[in-house]
C-alpha positions as CSV (number, residue, x, y, z in Angstrom):
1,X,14.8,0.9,38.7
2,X,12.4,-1.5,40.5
3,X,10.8,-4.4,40.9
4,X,7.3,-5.4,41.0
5,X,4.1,-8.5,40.9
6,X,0.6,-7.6,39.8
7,X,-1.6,-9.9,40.8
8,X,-5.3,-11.2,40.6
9,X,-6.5,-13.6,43.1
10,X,-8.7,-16.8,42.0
11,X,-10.3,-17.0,44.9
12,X,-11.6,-13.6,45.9
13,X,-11.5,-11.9,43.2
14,X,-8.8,-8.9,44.2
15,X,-6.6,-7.0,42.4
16,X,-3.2,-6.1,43.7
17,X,0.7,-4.7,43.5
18,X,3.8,-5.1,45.4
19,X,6.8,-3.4,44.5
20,X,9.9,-1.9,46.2
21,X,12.6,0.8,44.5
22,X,15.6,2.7,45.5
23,X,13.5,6.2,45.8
24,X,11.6,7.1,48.4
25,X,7.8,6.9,48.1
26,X,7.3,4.1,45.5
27,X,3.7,3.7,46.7
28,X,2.9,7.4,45.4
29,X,3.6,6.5,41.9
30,X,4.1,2.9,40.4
31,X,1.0,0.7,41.9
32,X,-2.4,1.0,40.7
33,X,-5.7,-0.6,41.4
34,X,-9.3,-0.6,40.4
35,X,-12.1,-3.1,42.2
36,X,-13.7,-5.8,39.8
37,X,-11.6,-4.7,36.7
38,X,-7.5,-5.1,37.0
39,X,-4.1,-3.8,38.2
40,X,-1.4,-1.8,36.9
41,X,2.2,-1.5,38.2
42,X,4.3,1.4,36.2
43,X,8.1,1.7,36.7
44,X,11.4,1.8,35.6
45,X,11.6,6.0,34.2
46,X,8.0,5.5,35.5
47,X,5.2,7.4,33.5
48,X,2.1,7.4,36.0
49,X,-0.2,8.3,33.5
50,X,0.5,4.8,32.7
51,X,-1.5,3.4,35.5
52,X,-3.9,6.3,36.1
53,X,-4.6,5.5,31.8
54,X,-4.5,1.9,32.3
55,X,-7.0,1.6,35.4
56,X,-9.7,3.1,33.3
57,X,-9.4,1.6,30.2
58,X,-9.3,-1.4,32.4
59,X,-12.4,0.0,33.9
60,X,-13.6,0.3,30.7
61,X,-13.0,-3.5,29.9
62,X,-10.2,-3.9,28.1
63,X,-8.2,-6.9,28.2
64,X,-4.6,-6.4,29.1
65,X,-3.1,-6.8,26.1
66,X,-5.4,-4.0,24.7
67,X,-4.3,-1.8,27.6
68,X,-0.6,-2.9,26.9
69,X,-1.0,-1.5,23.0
70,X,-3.5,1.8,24.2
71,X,-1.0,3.0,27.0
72,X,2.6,2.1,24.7
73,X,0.6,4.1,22.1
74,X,0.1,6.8,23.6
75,X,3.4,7.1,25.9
76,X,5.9,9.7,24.5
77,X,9.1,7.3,25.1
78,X,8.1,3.8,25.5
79,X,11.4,2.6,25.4
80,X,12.4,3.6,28.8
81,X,9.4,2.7,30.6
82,X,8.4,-0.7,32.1
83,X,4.9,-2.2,33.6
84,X,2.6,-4.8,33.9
85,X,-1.0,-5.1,33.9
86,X,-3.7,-7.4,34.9
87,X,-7.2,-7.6,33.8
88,X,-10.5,-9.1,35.4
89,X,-10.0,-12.2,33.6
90,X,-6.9,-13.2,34.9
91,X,-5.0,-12.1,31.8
92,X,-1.8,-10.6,32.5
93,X,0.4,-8.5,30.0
94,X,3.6,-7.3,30.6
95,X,6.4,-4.9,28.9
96,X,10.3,-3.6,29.2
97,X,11.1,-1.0,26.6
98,X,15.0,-1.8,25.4
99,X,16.3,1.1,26.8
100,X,15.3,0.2,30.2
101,X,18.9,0.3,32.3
102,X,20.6,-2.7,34.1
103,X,19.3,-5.9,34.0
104,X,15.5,-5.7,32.8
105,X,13.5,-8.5,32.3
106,X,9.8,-9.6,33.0
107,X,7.4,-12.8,32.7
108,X,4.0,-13.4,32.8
109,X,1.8,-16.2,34.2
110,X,-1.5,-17.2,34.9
111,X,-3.3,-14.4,37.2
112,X,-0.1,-12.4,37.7
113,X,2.7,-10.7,35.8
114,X,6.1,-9.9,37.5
115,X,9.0,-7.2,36.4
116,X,11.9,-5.5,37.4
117,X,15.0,-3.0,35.7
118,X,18.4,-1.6,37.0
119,X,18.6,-5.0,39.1
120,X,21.4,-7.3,39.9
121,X,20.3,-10.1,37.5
122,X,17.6,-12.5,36.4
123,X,16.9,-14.2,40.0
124,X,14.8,-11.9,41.5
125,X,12.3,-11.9,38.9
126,X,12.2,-16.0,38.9
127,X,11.9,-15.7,43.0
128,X,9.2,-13.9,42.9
129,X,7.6,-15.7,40.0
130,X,8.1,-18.8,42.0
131,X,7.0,-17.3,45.7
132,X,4.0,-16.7,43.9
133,X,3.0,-20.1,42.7
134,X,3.9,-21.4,45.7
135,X,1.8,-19.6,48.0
136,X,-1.1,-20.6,46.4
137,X,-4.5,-20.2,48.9
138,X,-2.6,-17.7,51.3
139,X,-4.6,-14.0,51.4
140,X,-3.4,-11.6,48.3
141,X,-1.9,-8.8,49.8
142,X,0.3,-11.5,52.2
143,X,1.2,-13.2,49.5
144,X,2.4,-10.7,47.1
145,X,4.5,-9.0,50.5
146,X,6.1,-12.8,50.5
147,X,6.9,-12.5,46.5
148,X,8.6,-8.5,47.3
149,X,10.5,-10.3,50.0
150,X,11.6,-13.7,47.6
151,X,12.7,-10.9,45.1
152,X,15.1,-8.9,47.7
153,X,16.3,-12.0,48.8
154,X,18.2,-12.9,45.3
155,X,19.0,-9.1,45.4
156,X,16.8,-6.5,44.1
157,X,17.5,-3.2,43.3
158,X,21.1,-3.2,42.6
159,X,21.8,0.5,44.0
160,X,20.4,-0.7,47.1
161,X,16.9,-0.8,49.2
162,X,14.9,2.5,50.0
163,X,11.2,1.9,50.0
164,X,8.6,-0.7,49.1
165,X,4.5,-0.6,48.8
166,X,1.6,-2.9,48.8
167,X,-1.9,-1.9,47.5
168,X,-4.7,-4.2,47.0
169,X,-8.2,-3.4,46.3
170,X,-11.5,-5.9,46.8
171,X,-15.3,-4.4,45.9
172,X,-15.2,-0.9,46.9
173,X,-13.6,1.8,45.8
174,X,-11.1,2.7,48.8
175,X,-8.6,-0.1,48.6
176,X,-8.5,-3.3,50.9
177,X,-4.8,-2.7,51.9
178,X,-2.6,0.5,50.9
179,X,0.7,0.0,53.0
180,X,3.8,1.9,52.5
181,X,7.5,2.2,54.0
182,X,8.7,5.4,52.2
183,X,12.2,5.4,53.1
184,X,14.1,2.5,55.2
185,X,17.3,0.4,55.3
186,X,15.5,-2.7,54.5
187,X,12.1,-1.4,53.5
188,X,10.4,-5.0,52.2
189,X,11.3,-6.7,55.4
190,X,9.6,-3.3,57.1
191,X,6.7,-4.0,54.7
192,X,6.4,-7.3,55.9
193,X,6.3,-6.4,59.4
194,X,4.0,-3.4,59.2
195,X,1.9,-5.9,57.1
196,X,1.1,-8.5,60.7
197,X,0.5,-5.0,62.5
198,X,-2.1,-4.4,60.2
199,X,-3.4,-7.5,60.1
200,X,-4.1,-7.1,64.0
201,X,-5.1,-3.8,64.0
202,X,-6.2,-2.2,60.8
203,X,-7.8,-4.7,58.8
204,X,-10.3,-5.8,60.9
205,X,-11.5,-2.1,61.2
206,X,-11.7,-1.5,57.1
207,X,-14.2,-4.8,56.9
208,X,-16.1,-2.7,59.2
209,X,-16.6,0.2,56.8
210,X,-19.3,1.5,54.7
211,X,-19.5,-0.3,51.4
212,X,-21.7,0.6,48.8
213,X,-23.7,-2.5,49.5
214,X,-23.9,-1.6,53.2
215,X,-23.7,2.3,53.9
216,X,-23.8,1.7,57.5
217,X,-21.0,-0.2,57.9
218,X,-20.1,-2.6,60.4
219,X,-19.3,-0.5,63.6
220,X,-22.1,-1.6,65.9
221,X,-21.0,-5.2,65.9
């Protein structure tokens, strides 16, 4: 009962997930990350084990698909759940079990998979397919904030707006960006907006962390 882009970016190399839901707290449970090896977004009657399963196996490097046929394997009731993964190479897999409720649906394309259940029809996953390609060059997590907000623009959720989450992760193993609005009247639009806060005020600060490369950090500059 959400809806959801997983996404690779060409040029840097990041992994990352957007997705908004009628519960509070979406960010707790449906996006997952891992640096250098893929993404995962788990939903509809989500299964986190899902992500926290499919991280490592894509960890472990396996493609997408493989993860797709490892994690559908071992679920207890694959027909109610929905996700999407992508892998280091760009591969996206996707899947919506038939007893997913409302209009489900999901597409894949090139460096990015999108999905979505209990929503009020087709057009938000094709505005956030096409958001997508047509942002093209802007920075991951912005861009994938855009796609949430092209999505709840042609609808959404059909029982109405509650939270919404972005997470994207780069080299290290704390993420990039981890944003969440946990319960809100209009929760992407929030997202959005807390999103140009951070990019003032927080993510200058986490490019000055300790990285494995560099356990110092950046603080003295």
């Amino acid at each position: 009962m959400t809806f959801s882009i997983t996404a690779k970016c060409k040029e840097t190399g990041q992994f990352g997930v957007a997705v908004s839901t009628k519960v509070p707290a979406v960010g707790a449970l449906c996006p997952f990350t891992a640096p250098k090896a893929g993404a995962v977004a788990t939903q509809s009657f989500v299964n986190p084990y899902i992500g926290i399963n499919g991280v490592r196996y894509l960890n472990e490097g396996f493609s997408a698909e493989k993860v797709k046929e490892k994690v559908l394997k071992e679920d207890a009731q694959p027909a109610i759940r929905q996700f999407c993964i992508v892998d280091k190479d760009g591969n996206s897999a996707a899947f919506s079990g038939d007893e997913c409720e409302g209009w489900y649906g999901h597409r894949e394309g090139d460096h990015f998979a999108v999905a979505g259940s209990m929503l009020t029809g087709p057009e938000t996953i094709q505005a956030m397919y096409d958001s997508f390609l047509e942002t093209e060059g802007t920075p991951l997590s912005e861009r994938l904030v855009i796609a949430l907000q092209a999505g709840q623009d042609e609808g959404g959720d059909k029982r109405g707006r509650q939270s919404a989450a972005v997470r994207v992760s780069d080299t290290e193993e704390y993420p990039l960006v981890d944003l969440r609005v946990d319960e809100h009247p209009d929760p992407v639009k929030e997202l959005y907006r807390i999103h140009q806060v951070a990019e003032e005020e927080l993510f200058p600060f986490v490019g000055d962390l300790p990285t494995k490369d560099n356990p110092k950090g950046n603080f003295d500059s």
